[in-house]
C-alpha positions as CSV (number, residue, x, y, z in Angstrom):
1,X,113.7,78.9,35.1
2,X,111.7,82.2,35.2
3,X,109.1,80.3,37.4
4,X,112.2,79.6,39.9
5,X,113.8,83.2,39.7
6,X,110.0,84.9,40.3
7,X,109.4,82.5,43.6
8,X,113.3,83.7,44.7
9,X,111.8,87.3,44.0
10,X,108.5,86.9,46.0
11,X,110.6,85.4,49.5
12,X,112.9,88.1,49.1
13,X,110.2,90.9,49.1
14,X,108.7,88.7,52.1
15,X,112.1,88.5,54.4
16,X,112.0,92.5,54.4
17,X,108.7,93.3,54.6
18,X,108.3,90.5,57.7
19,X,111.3,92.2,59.2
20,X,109.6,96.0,59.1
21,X,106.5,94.2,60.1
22,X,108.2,93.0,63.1
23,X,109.9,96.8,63.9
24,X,106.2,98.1,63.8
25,X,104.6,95.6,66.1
26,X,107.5,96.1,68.3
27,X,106.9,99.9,68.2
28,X,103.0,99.2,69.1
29,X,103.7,97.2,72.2
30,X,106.0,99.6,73.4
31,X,103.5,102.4,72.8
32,X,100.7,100.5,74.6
33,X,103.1,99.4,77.3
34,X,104.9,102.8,78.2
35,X,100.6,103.6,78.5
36,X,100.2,101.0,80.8
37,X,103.3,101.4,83.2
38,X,101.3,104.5,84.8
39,X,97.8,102.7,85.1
40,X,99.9,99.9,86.9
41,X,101.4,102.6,89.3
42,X,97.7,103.8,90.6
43,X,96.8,100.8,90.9
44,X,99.6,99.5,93.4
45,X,99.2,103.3,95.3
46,X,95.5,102.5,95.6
47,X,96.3,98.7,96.8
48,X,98.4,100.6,99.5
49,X,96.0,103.2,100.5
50,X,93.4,100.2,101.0
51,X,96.5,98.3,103.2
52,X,97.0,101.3,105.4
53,X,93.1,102.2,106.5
54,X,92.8,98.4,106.8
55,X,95.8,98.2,109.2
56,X,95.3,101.6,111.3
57,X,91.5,100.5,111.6
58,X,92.5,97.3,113.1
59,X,95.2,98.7,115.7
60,X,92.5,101.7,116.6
61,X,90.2,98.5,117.3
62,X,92.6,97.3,119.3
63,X,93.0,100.3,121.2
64,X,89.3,100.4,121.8
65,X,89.2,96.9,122.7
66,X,92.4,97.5,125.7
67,X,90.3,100.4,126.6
68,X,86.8,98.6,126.9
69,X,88.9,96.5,128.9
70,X,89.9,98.6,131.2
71,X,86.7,100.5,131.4
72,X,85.0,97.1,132.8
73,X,87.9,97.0,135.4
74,X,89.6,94.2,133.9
75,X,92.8,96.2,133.5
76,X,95.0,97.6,136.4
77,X,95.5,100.7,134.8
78,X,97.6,104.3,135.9
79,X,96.1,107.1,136.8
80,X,97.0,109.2,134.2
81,X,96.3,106.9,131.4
82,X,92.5,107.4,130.9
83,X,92.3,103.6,130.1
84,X,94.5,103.4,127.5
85,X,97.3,101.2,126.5
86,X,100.7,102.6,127.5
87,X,102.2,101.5,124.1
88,X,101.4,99.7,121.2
89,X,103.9,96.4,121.9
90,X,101.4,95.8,125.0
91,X,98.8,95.2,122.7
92,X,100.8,92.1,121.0
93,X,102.4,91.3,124.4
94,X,98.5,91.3,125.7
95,X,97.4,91.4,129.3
96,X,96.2,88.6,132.1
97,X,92.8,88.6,133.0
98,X,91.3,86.0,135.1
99,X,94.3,84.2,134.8
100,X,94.2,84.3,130.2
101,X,96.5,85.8,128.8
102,X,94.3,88.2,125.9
103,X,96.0,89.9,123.0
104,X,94.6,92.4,121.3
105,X,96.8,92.9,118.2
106,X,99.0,89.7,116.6
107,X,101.5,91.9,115.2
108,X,102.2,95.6,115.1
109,X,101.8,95.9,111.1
110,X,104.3,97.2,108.8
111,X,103.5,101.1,107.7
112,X,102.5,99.8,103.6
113,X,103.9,103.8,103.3
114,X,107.3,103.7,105.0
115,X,107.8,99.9,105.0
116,X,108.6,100.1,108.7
117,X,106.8,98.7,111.9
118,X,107.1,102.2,113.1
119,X,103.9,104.2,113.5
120,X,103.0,107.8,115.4
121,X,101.2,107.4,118.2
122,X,99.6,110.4,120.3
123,X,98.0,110.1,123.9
124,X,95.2,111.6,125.0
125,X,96.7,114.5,126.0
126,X,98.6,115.6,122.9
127,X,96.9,117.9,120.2
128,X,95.1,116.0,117.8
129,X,96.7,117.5,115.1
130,X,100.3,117.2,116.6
131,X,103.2,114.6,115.8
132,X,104.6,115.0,118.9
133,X,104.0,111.9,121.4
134,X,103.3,113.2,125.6
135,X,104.0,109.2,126.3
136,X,101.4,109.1,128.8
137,X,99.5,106.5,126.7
138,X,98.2,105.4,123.2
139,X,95.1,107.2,122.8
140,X,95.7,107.1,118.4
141,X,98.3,106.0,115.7
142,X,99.0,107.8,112.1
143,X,101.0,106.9,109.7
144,X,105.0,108.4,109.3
145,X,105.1,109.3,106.0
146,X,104.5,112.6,104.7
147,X,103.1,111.7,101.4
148,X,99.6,112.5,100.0
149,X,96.5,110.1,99.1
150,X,95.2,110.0,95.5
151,X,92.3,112.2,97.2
152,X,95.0,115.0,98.5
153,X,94.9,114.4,101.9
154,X,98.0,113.1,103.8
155,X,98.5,109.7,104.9
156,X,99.6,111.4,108.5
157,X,96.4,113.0,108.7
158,X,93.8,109.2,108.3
């Protein structure tokens, strides 16, 4: 009997010390994830950042492109335009040349920082600093939002 009563002793110091055992390796995870949480953060901002110099590098390319195009006469273009694309949705629609149809752009990509299709454009005419579009033609495109970079700068200003 007093082997019986010291095993029933021994589980019963066990059941509560697994149970503040468990309360402390709860505590740790929760430590090391509340830790985590802002690492995770930077790392979807920077996966953003990348998104957006990726996507106005490809519809600057595109510009260039339209306006290579026209340079080589390809393009019936206005006189005001300097060569340029008179909106971005021209670049998707594309142009006819020697009876093709070329496209510059697939898509007009969404803003990773506003989560809109909607971009600023300026013409060649406008400041280069201003957000303000003449609507002679697409000479550049900026991003919307007014939020800063993990360097400082703002996303208006790539």
């Amino acid at each position: 009997m007093r082997v019986e009563s010291s095993i029933r002793a021994c589980r019963v110091a066990e059941r509560g010390l697994t149970l503040v055992e468990l309360i402390v390796t709860i505590a740790i995870l929760s430590i090391l994830a509340a830790g985590a949480l802002p690492m995770n953060m930077l790392v979807v901002k920077r996966q953003r950042e990348r998104e957006l110099r990726r996507d106005l590098w490809e519809m600057r390319a595109a510009i260039d492109r339209y306006k290579d195009a026209a340079d080589s006469g390809a393009v019936q273009i206005k006189v005001d335009s300097n060569g340029y694309p008179p909106d971005l949705q021209t670049l998707v629609d594309g142009i006819d040349i020697q009876a093709k149809k070329v496209r510059f752009l697939r898509r007009i990509p969404v803003d990773p920082m506003t989560g809109k299709a909607e971009w600023g454009v300026r013409s060649m005419q406008d400041d280069p600093t201003s957000d303000s579009y003449g609507g002679q033609s697409v000479f550049d495109v900026y991003s919307k939002s007014q939020g800063k970079a993990l360097d400082g700068t703002k996303y208006s200003d790539w």
